[in-house]
SEMAR-362519 format. One record per residue (C-alpha): chain; y, z, x. Coordinates in nm, 3 decimals, decimal comma. Each point is the difference from the previous one (the first is absolute). Layout:
% SEMAR-362519
[A [Y Z X]] ...
This chain:
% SEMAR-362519
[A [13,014 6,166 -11,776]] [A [-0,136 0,162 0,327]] [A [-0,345 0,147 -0,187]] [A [-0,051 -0,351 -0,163]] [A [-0,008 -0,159 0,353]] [A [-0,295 -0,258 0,101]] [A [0,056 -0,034 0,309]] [A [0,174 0,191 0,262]] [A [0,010 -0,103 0,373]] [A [0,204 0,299 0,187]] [A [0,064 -0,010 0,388]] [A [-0,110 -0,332 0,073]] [A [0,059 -0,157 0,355]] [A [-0,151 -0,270 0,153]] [A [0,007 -0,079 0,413]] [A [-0,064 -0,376 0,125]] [A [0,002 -0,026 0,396]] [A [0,359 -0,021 0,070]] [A [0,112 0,051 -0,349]] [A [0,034 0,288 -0,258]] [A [-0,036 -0,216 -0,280]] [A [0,040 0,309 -0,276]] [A [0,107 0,318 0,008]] [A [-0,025 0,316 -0,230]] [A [0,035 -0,191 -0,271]] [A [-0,120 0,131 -0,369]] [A [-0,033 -0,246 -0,290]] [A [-0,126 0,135 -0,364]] [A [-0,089 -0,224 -0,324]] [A [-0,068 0,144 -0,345]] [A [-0,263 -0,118 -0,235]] [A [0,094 -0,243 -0,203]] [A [0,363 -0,112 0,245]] [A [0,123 -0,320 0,138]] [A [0,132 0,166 0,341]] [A [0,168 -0,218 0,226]] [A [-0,050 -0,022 0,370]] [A [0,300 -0,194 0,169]] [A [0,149 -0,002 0,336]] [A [0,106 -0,287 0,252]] [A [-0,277 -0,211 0,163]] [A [-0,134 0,236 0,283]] [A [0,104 0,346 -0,200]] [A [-0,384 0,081 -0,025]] [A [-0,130 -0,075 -0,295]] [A [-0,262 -0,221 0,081]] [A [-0,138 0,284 0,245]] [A [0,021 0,227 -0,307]] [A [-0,220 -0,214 -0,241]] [A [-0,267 -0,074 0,241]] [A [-0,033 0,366 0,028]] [A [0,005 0,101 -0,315]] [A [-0,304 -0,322 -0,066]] [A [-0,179 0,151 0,321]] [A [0,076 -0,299 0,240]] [A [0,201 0,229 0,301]] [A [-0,103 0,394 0,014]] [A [0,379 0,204 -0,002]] [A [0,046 0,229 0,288]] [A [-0,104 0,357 0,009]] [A [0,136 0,237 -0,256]] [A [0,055 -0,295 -0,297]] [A [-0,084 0,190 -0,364]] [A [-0,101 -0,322 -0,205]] [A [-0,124 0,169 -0,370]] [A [-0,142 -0,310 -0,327]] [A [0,012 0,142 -0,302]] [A [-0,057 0,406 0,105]] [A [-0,253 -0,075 0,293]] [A [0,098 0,018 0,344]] [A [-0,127 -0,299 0,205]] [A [-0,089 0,001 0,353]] [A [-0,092 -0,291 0,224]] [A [0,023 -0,231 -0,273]] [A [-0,165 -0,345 0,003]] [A [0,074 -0,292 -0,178]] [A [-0,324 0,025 -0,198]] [A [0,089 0,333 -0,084]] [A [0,380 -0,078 -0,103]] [A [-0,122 -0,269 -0,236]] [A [-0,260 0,294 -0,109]] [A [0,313 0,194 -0,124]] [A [0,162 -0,236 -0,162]] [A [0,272 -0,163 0,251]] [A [-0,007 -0,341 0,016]] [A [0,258 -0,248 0,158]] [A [0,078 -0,361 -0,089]] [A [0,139 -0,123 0,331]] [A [0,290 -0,246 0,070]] [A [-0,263 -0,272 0,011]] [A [-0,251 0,141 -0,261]] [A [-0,274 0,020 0,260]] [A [-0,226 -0,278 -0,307]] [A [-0,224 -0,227 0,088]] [A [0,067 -0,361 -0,122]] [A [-0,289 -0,163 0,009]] [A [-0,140 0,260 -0,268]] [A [-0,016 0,018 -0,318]] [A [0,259 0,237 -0,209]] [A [-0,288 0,197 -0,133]] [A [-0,125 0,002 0,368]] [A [0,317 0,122 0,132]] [A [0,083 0,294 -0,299]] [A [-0,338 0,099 0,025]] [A [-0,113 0,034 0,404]] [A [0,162 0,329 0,037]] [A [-0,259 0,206 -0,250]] [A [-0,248 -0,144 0,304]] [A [0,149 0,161 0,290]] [A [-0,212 0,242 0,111]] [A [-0,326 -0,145 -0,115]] [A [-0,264 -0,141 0,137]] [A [-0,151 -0,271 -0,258]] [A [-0,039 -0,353 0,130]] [A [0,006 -0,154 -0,355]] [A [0,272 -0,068 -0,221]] [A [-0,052 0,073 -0,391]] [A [0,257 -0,252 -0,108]] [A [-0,039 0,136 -0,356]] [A [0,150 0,324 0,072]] [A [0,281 -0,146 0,241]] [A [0,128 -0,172 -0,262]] [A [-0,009 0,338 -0,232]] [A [0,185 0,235 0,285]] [A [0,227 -0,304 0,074]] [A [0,098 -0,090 -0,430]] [A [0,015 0,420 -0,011]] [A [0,250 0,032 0,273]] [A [0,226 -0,286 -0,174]] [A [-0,022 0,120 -0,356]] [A [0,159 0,361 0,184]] [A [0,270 -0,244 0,035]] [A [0,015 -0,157 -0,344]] [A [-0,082 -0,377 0,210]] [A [-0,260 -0,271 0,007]] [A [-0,013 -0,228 0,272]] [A [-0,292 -0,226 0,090]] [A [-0,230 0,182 0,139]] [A [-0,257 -0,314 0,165]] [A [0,326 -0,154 0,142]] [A [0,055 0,032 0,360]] [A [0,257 0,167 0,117]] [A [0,212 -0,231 0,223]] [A [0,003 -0,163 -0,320]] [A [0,305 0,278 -0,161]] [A [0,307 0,016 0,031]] [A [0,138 0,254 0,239]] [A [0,114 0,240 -0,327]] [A [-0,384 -0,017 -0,146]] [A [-0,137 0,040 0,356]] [A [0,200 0,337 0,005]] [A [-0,133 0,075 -0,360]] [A [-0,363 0,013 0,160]] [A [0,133 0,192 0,280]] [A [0,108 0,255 -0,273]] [A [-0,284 0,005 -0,201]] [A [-0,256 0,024 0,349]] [A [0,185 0,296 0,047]] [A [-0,127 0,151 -0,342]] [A [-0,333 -0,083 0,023]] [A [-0,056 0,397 0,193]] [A [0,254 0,114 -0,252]] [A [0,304 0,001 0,237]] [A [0,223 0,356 -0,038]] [A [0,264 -0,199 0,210]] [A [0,057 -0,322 0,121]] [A [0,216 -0,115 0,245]] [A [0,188 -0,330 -0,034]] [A [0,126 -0,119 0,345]] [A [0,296 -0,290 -0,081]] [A [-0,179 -0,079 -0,340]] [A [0,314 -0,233 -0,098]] [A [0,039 -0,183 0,323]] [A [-0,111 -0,332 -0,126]] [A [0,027 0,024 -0,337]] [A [0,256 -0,153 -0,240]] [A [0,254 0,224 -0,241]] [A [-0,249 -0,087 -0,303]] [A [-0,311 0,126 0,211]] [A [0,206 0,317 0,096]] [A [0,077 0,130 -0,346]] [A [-0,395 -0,081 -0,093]] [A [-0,104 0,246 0,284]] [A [0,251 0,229 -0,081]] [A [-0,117 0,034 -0,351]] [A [-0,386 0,005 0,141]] [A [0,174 0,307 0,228]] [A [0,091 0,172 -0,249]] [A [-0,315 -0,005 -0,220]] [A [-0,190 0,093 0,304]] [A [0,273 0,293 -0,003]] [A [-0,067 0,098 -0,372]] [A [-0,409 0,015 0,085]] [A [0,110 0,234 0,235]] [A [-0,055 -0,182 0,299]] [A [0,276 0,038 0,308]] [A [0,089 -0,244 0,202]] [A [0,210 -0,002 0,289]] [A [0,221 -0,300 0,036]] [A [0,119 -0,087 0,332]] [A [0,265 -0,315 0,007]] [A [0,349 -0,094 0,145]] [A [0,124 -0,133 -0,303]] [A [0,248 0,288 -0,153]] [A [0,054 -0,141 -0,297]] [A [-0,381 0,037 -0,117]] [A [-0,007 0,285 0,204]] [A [0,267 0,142 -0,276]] [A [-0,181 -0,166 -0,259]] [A [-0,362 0,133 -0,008]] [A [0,040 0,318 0,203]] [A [0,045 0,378 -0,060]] [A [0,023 0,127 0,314]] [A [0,034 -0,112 0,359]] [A [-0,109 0,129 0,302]] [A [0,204 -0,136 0,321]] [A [-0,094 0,013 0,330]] [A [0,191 -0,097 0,326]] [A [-0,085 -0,064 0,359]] [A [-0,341 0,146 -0,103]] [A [0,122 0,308 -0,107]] [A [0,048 0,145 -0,367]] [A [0,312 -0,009 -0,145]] [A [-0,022 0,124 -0,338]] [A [-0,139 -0,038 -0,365]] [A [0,244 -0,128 -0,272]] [A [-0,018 -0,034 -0,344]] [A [0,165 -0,312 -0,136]] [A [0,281 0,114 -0,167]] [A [0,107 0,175 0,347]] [A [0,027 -0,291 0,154]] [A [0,199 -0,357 -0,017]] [A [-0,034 -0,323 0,260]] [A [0,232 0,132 0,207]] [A [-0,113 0,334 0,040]] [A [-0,379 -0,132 0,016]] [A [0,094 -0,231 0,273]] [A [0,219 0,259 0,151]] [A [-0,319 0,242 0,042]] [A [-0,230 -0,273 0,114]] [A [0,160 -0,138 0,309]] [A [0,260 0,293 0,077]] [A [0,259 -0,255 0,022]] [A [0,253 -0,224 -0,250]] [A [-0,141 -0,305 -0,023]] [A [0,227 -0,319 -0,174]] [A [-0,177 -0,271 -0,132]] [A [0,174 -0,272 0,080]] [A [0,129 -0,285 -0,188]] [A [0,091 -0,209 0,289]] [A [0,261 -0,273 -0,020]] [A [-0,104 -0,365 -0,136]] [A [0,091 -0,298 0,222]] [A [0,058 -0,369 -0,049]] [A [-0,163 -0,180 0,279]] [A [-0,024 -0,375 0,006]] [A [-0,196 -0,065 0,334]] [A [-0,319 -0,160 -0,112]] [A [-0,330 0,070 0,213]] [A [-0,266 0,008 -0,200]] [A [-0,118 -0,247 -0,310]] [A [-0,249 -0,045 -0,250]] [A [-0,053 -0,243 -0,199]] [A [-0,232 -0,072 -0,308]] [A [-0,304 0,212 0,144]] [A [-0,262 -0,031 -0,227]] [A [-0,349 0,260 -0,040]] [A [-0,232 -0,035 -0,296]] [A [-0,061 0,302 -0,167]] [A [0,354 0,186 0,196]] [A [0,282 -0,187 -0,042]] [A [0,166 -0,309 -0,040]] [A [0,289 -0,215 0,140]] [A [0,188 0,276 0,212]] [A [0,302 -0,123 0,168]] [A [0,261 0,254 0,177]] [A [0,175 0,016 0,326]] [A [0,110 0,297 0,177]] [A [0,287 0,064 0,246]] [A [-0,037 0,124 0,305]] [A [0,119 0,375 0,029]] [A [-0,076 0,027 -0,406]] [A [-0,221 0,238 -0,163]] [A [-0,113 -0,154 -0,302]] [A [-0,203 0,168 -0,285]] [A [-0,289 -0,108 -0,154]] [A [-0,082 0,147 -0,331]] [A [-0,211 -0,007 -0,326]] [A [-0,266 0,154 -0,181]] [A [-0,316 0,064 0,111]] [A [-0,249 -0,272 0,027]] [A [0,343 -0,300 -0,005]] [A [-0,102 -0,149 0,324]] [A [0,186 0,202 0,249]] [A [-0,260 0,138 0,249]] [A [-0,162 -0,319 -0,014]] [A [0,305 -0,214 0,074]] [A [0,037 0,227 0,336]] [A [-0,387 -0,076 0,105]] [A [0,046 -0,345 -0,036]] [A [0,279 -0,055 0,221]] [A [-0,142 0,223 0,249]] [A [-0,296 -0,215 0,024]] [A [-0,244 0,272 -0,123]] [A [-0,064 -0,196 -0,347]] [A [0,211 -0,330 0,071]] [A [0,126 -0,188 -0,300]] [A [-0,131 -0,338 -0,164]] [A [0,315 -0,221 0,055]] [A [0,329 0,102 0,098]] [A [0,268 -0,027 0,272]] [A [0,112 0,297 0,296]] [A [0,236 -0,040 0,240]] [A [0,128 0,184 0,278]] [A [0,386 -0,030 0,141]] [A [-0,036 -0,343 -0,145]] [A [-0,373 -0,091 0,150]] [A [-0,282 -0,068 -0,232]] [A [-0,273 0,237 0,040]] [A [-0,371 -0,046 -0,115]] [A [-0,126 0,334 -0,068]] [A [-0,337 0,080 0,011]] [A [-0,045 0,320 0,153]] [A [0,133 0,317 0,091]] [A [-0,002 -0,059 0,389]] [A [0,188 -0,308 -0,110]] [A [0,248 0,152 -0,171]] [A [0,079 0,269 0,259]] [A [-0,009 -0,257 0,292]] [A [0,308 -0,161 -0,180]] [A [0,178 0,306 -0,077]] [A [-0,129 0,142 -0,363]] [A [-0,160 0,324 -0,001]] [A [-0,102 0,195 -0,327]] [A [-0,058 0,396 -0,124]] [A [-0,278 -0,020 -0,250]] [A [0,040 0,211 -0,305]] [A [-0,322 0,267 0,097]] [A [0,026 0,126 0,312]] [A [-0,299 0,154 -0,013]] [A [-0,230 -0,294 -0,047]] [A [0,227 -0,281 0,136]] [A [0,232 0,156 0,256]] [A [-0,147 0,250 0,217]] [A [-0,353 0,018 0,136]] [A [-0,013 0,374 -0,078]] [A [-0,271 0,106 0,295]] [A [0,215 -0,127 0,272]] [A [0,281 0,193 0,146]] [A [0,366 -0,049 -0,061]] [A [0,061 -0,164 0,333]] [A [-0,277 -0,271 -0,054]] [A [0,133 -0,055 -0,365]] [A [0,364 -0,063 0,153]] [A [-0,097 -0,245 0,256]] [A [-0,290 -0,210 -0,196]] [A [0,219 -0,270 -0,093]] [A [0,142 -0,047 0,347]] [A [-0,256 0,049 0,212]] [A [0,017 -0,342 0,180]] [A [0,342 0,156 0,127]] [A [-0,123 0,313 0,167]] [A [-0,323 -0,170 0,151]] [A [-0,039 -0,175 0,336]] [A [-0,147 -0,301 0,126]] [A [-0,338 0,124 -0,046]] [A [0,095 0,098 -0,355]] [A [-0,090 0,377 0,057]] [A [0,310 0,238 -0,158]] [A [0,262 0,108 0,274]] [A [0,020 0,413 -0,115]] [A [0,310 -0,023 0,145]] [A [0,168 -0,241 -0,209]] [A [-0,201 0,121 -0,313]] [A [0,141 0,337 0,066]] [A [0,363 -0,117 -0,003]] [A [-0,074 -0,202 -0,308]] [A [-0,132 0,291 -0,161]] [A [0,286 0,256 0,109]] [A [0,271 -0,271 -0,123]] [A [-0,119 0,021 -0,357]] [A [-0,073 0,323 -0,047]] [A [0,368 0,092 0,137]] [A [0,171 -0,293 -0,230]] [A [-0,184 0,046 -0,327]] [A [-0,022 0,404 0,090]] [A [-0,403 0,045 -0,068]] [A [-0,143 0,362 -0,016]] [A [-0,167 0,151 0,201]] [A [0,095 -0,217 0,272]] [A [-0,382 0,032 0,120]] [A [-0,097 -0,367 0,136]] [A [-0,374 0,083 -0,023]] [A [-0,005 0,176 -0,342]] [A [-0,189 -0,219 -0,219]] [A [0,164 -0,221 -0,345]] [A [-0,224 0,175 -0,250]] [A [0,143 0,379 0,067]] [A [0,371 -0,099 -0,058]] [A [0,204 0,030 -0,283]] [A [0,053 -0,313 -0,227]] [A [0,386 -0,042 0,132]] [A [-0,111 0,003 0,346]] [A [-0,279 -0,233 -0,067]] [A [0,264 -0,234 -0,118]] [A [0,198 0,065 0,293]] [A [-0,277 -0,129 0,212]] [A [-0,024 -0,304 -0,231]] [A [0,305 -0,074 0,055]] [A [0,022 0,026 0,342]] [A [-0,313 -0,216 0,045]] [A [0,204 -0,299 -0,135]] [A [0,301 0,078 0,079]] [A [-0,131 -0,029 0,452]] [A [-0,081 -0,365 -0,154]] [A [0,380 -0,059 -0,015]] [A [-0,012 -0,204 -0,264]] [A [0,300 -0,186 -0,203]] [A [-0,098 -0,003 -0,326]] [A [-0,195 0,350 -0,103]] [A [-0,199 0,050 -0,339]] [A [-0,040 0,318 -0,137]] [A [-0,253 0,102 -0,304]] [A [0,141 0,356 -0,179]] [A [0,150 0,112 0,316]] [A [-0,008 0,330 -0,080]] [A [-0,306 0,051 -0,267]] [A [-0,083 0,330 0,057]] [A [0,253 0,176 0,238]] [A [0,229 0,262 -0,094]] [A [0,345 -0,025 -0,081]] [A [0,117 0,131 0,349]] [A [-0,213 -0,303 0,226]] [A [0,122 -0,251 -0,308]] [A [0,329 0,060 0,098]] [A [-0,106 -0,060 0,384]] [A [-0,155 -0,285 -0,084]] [A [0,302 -0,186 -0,183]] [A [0,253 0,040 0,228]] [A [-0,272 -0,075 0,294]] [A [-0,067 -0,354 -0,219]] [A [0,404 -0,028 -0,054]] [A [0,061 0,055 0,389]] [A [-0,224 -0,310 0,098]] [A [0,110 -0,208 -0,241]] [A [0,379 0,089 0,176]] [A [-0,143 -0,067 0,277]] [A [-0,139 -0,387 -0,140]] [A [-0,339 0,072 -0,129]] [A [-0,027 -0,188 -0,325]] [A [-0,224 0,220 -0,204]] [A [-0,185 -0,036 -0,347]] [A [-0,081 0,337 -0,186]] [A [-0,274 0,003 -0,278]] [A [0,058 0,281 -0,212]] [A [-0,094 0,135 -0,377]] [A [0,278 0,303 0,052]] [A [0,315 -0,132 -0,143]] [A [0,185 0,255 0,176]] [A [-0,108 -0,125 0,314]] [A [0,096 -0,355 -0,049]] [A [0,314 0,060 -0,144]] [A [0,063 0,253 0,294]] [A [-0,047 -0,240 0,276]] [A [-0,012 -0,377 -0,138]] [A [0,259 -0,287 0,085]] [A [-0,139 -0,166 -0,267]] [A [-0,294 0,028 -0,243]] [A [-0,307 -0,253 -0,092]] [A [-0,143 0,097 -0,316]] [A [-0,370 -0,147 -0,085]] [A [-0,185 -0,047 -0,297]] [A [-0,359 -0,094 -0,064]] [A [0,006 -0,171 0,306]] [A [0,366 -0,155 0,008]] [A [0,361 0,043 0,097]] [A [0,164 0,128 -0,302]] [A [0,309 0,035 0,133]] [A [0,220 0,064 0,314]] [A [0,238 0,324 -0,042]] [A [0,328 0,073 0,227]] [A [-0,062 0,316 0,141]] [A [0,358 0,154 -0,047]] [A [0,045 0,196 -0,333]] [A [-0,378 -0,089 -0,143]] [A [-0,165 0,251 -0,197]] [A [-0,371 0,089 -0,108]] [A [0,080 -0,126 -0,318]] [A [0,058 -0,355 0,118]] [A [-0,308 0,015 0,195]] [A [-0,260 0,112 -0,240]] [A [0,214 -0,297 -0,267]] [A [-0,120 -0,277 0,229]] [A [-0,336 0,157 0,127]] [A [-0,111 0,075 -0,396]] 
């Protein structure tokens, strides 16, 4: 396979101030290869791909050769030029576009025409989907899609300079099982045009599923190139964090100490007459397919979209929620499902991230922010919830997903709340910071935090649930017992 290589990156490091974020590692995908790139939050992957698409230069000595032509100093322009493009976590669309608009605004990078001939956008843009064997609308706008077709015009942007390899960054993170097989199969065509792709996710099943070889690295170094019938989950997880890691199926409880209740909340268009009460110490699950009303349910007790009619109360006191400052005053916080656009403001650092939610606390009279207090805020977290690098000042946007979650975390968590809601707690993160995670969310629920868990990974919810709330096109369809449920009983109420 070596002479039918597209791309070959050899010796690459790469040096932040303070941190070697990669070193020597080599990475090589052959034309016409779904390559996986997998390694815990942190390993350096990230680093790698924004090298490879020209964002970060690699240190001296890096041998980076597309398709027989060594590259130096390469620039994004130039990447894209070659034929690497990279659909991002978040897509990187613009919603208020059109889809034609979207698919189409990368053959005009690079060019310096002020007018749009909307004739032949819609050409490149019906071109790049028929590669694809789709239609979709192409006048529609795009905030418009679903999440799955938004990714389908990520895809087919990224033929539009007739992509040798795309990179797919989490491309199943928020899509349902049904969604998953359709981009699998779109994978795979893409594959049999000869197109590679390199297919970076923490999910080892589909990791298994769609890819022939795997590339691992570890602590920013490289740690070897597999191909998949060398390796099984427990030798895959074995190379990628260098230690055993259990996933835990931790024990259910019965609690009967009510301390939280709702009752009939209503929300036109998201769901309708939700009543449930939760214990206090319990983790319970909330699960369902998407679009059933979960999310929305969350955002509405939290004050950020309140519902229509409806009862919440608190340790037995009525509360009348109608906004998030509300809710946190008497004792609810919430982890949004996207970290990226909800959770974090990405150009601050991690210390101002950690303490935005408490800042009253660590401010005097004059309301200006003690950097004494902040500072033991700050070093608190990071020690309990173990966030790398433990760099105060490094800012949200350069850390790994897991640690970005960390900080997420920890920015609610300095609320001290009793009842904490948490959207797909661990979208994203690799198998090693899941585990983290759980038993961090199982520890404070020990120690009386009553906790609600969104989550679309039945594993998850039946690792770590007390009991389970299963919606349906906006309703309760039923309440499971944690103890001996299966997927099968899940997915029998949620279909």
């Amino acid at each position: 396979m070596a002479q039918n290589m597209l791309l070959k990156m050899h010796h690459v490091s790469k040096t932040f101030p303070g941190v070697k974020a990669l070193q020597d590692i080599q990475l090589e995908v052959a034309h016409g290869e779904i390559h996986a790139l997998i390694g815990e939050n942190g390993a350096g992957k990230s680093t790698l791909i924004k090298i490879l698409s020209g964002v970060y230069q690699p240190d001296e000595g890096a041998e980076i050769i597309i398709d027989g032509e060594v590259q130096k100093n390469i620039t994004p322009l130039e990447s894209l030029r070659h034929g690497i493009a990279v659909i991002y976590q978040d897509f990187s669309l613009f919603p208020n576009l059109s889809v034609a608009e979207n698919i189409a605004m990368v053959s005009r990078v690079g060019q310096s025409t002020k007018i749009v001939n909307w004739k032949e956008t819609n050409r490149i843009a019906k071109s790049a989907l028929a590669k694809l064997g789709l239609e979709l609308p192409l006048s529609k706008t795009l905030s418009e899609l679903s999440v799955a077709k938004q990714q389908l015009v990520a895809i087919a942007r990224a033929l539009v300079n007739d992509a040798k390899l795309i990179v797919m960054d989490e491309p199943t993170s928020a899509l349902s099982r049904g969604e998953v097989e359709s981009l699998f199969s779109i994978i795979r065509n893409l594959k049999d045009q000869g197109i590679s792709i390199l297919f970076i996710s923490h999910k080892l099943d589909e990791l298994f599923a769609i890819s022939d070889r795997f590339t691992i690295l570890r602590d920013g170094k490289y740690i070897g190139t597999f191909g998949e019938e060398e390796l099984d989950d427990d030798r895959l997880i074995s190379l990628m964090v260098g230690r055993k890691i259990e996933y835990k199926i931790f024990e259910k409880r019965i609690l009967a100490d009510p301390i939280f209740e709702v009752r009939n909340l209503n929300k036109a268009g998201n769901f309708k007459d939700i009543s449930f009460t939760l214990n206090r110490g319990e983790i319970l699950g909330i699960t369902g397919l998407v679009g059933a009303g979960r999310s929305e349910l969350a955002q509405a007790i939290f004050g950020l979209s309140p519902a229509d009619t409806g009862e919440i109360s608190l340790e037995g006191t009525p509360l009348h929620i109608d906004s998030p400052e509300h809710s946190v005053a008497n004792g609810i916080s919430y982890i949004p499902e996207n970290r990226l656009t909800e959770g974090l403001v990405l150009k601050k650092s991690m210390a101002d991230n950690i303490s935005l939610t408490v800042l009253d606390k660590i401010s005097n009279k004059r309301g200006l922010i003690e950097k004494d207090a902040q500072q033991n805020l700050v070093a608190k977290w990071i020690h309990e919830l173990n966030i790398r690098p433990n760099i105060p000042g490094m800012i949200a946007s350069k850390l790994s997903g897991g640690n970005q979650q960390r900080i997420v975390l920890s920015k609610w968590l300095a609320t001290e709340p009793k009842v904490l809601i948490v959207d797909e707690p661990t979208n994203g993160i690799d198998i090693g910071a899941k585990a983290d995670i759980h038993q961090l969310l199982r520890d404070l629920s020990e120690q009386g935090m009553s906790i609600i868990v969104i989550s679309s990974e039945l594993p998850e919810i039946l690792a770590i649930a007390d009991r389970v709330l299963v919606m349906r096109r906006g309703r309760i369809a039923a309440t499971l017992d944690g103890r001996n449920l299966t997927q099968e009983e899940i997915m029998k109420e949620a279909l």
